[in-house]
C-alpha positions in Angstrom: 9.9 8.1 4.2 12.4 5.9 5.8 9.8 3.2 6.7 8.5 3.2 3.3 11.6 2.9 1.9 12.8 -0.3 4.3 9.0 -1.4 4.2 9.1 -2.0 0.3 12.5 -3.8 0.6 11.5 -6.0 3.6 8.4 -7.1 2.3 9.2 -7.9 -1.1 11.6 -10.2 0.6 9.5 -12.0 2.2 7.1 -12.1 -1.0 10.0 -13.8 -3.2 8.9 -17.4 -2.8 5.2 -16.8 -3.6 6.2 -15.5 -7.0 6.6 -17.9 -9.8 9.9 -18.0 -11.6 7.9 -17.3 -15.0 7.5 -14.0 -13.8 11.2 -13.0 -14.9 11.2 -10.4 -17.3 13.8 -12.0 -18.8 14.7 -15.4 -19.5 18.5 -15.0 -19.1 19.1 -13.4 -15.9 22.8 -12.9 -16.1 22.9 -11.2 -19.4 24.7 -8.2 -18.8 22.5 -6.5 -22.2 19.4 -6.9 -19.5 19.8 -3.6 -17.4 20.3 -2.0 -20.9 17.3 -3.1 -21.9 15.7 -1.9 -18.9 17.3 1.5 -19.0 16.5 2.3 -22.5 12.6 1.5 -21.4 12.9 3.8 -18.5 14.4 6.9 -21.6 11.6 6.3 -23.8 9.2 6.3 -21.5 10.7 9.5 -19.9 10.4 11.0 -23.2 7.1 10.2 -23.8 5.6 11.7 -20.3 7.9 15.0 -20.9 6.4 15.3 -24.7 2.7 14.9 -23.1 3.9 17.4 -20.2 5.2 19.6 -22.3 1.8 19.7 -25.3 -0.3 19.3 -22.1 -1.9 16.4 -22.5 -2.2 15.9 -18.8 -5.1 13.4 -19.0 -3.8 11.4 -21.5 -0.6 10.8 -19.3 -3.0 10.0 -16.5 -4.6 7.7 -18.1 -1.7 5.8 -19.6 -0.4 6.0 -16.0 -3.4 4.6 -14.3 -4.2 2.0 -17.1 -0.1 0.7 -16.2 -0.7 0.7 -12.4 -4.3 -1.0 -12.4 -2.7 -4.1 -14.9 0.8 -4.0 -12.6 -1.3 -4.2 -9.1 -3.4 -7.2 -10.5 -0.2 -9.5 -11.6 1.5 -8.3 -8.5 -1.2 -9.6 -6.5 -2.6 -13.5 -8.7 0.9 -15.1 -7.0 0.1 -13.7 -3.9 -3.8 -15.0 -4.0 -2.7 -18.2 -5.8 -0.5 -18.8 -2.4 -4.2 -18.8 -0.5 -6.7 -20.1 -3.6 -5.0 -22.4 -6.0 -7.2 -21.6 -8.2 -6.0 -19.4 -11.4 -9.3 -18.3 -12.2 -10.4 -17.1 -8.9 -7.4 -15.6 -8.3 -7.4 -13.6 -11.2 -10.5 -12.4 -10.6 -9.7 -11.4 -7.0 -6.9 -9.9 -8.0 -8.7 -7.3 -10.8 -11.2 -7.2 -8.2 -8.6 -5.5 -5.4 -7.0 -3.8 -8.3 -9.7 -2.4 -9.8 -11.1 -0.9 -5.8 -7.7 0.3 -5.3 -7.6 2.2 -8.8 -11.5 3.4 -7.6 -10.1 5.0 -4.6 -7.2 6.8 -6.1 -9.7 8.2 -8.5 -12.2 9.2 -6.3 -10.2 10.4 -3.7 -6.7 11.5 -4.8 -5.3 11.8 -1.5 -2.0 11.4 -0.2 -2.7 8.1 1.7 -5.2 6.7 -0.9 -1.6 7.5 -3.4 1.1 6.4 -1.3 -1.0 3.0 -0.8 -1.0 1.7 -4.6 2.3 3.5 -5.0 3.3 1.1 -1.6 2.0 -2.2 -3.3 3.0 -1.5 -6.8 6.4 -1.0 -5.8 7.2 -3.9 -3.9 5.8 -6.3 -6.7 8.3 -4.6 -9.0 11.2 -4.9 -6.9 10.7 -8.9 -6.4 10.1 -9.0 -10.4 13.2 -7.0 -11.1 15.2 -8.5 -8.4 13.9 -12.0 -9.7 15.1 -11.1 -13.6 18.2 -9.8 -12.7 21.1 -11.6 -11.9 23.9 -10.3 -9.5 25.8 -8.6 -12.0 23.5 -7.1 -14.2 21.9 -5.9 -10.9 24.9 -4.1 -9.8 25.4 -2.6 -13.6 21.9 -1.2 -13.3 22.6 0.5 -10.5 25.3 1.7 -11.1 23.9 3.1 -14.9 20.8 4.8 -13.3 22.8 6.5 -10.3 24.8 8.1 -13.0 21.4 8.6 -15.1 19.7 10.3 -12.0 22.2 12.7 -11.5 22.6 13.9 -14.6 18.5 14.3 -15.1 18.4 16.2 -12.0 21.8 18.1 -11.8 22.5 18.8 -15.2 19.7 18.3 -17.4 17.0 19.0 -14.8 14.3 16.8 -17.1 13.8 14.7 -14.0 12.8 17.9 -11.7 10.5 18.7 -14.6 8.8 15.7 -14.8 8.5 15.0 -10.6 6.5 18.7 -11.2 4.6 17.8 -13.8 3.4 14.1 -12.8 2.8 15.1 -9.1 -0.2 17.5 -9.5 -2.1 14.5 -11.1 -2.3 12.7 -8.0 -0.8 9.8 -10.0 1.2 6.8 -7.7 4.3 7.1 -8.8 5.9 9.6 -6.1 5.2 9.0 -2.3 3.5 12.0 -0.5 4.4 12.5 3.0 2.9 15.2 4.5 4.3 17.8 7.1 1.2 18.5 8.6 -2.7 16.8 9.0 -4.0 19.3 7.0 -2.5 19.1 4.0 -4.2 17.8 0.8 -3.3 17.4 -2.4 -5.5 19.5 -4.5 -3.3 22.4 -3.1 -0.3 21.3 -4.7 0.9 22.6 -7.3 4.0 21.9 -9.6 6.2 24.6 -8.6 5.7 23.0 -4.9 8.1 20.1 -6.2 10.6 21.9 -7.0 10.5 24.6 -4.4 13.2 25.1 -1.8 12.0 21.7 1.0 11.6 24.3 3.9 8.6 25.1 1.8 6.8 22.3 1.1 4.1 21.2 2.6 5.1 17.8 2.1 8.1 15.5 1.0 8.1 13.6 -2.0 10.3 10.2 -2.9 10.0 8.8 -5.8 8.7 4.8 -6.3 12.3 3.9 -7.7 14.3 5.2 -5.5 12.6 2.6 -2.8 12.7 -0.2 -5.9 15.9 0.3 -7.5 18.3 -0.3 -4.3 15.9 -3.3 -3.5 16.4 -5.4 -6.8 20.3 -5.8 -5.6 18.6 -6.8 -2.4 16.4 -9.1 -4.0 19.0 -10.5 -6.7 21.3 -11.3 -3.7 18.5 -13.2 -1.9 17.6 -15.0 -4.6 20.9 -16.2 -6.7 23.4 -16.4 -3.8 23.9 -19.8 -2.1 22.1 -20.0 1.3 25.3 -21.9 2.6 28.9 -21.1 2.8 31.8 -21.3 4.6 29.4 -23.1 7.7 27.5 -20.0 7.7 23.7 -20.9 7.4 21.4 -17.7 5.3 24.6 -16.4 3.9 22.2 -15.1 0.9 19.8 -13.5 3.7 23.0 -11.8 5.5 24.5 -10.4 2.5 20.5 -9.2 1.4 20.3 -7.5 4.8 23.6 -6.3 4.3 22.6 -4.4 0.7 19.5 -3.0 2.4 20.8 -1.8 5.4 23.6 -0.1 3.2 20.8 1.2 1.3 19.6 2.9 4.4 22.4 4.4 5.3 22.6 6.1 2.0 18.8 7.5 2.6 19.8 9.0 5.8 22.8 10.7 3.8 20.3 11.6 1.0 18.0 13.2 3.5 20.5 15.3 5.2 21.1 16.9 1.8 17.7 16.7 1.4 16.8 19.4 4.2 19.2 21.9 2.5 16.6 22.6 0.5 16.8 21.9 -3.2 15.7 18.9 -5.3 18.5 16.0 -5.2 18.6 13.0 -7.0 18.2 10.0 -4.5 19.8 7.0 -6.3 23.6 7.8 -6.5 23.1 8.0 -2.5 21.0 5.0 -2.3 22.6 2.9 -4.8 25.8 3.6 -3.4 24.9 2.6 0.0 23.2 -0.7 -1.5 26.5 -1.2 -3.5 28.8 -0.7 -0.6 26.5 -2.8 1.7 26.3 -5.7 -0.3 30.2 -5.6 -0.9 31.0 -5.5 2.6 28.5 -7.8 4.2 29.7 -10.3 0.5 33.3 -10.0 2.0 32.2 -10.6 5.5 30.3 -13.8 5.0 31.6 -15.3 1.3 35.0 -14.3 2.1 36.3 -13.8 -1.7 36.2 -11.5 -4.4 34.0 -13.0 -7.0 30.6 -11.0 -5.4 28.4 -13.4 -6.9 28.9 -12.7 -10.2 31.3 -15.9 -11.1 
């Protein structure tokens, strides 16, 4: 789980350039309304999954799901065949092409692997995206909004538990699956194996945005700091390696609450350690207090 989660944030660093600045979701990336935007998305779409959940319209929400992921997967992957063919047409073909196989094999074969893989690739597109759109400080408001957000879903109103068990059994991408033991599968699980003590479990489960939401701070800092400062060379790269490693750090925290058994909600751990990262390493290299965000 911990190289999935450094994997995503590595990668879509390395994938910034290739994407086009068109692909912002918004066109002002320092306006601090833009992670309110965003998290008033993420509630209405939460409340649509837990209505379908909850009148069991399982394979409508699958489809809606799947539908998402395929159109996600192909615009994640036209800049990065546009890098090899410049041409948009063939690119865009390609990429519906490698789309549409990697849908195929998450509906024929819902395993864990065949999951975790689109889950993998989706994810990282969406961090560069979001790290792209959003500027330093409405990267760190974000953050800081859904850490609160998470804890309350998980600790207090518990809707977040209910959907992890309600989304999981549908073999959908959106949680990665790793597995305890070669033998597990996932047409054993069931939803009461999400929320179950983790001593339990056949397998551990991590959801995509607590790998993507750490890594748009990551991404932002890459991106709209100054590569040069104070004689330093990369200070944007140090102070991005600085958020992610902090990130980390919160993971391995996360995880040691993790093995205590109950459910926990990942991002005031994660976020915090991505917040606290890139503060220090932004101290260490830009020497100020302005943290990018004047």
């Amino acid at each position: 789980m911990l190289m999935i989660f450094l994997s995503v944030q590595l990668i879509a660093l390395l994938l910034v350039p290739v994407f086009p600045s068109d692909y912002r979701a918004f066109e002002d990336v320092n306006n601090p309304i833009n992670p309110v935007i965003y998290f008033l998305l993420i509630i209405a779409i939460t409340i649509v999954v837990l209505v379908l959940i909850k009148f069991g319209r399982k394979s409508l929400l699958r489809g809606i799901f799947m539908g998402a992921m395929a159109i996600t997967l192909v615009f994640v992957f036209l800049p990065i065949m546009y890098a090899v063919v410049q041409d948009v047409l063939i690119d865009f073909v390609i990429s519906i092409a490698i789309s549409a196989l990697l849908m195929g094999a998450v509906l024929i074969r819902p395993e864990w692997y065949t999951i975790d893989l689109v889950a993998f690739l989706a994810a990282i597109g969406v961090t560069v995206v979001l790290g792209m759109s959003l500027g330093i400080f409405p990267a760190i408001v974000l953050l800081l909004i859904l850490a609160l957000y998470d804890a309350i879903s998980v600790y207090w109103t518990k809707h977040m538990v209910t959907l992890a068990g309600g989304v999981a059994p549908l073999g959908l991408p959106v949680l990665f699956v790793v597995p305890k033991s070669r033998g597990f599968t996932m047409s054993s699980l069931k939803e009461k194996d999400i929320t179950a003590n983790s001593k339990e479990r056949e397998a551990m489960f991590m959801g995509v945005g607590d790998a993507v939401i750490p890594g748009i701070l990551v991404v932002s800092a890459f991106i709209f700091l100054p590569s040069t400062i104070n004689g330093i060379d990369g200070a944007n790269i140090l102070v991005a390696l600085g958020a992610m490693m902090g990130g980390v750090l919160g993971f391995i925290a996360l995880m040691r609450y993790v093995i205590t058994g109950r459910p926990q909600a990942g991002l005031p751990l994660l976020n915090g350690g991505a917040l606290l990262g890139f503060g220090i390493s932004y101290l260490l290299v830009f020497q100020n207090l302005n943290f990018g965000i004047i």
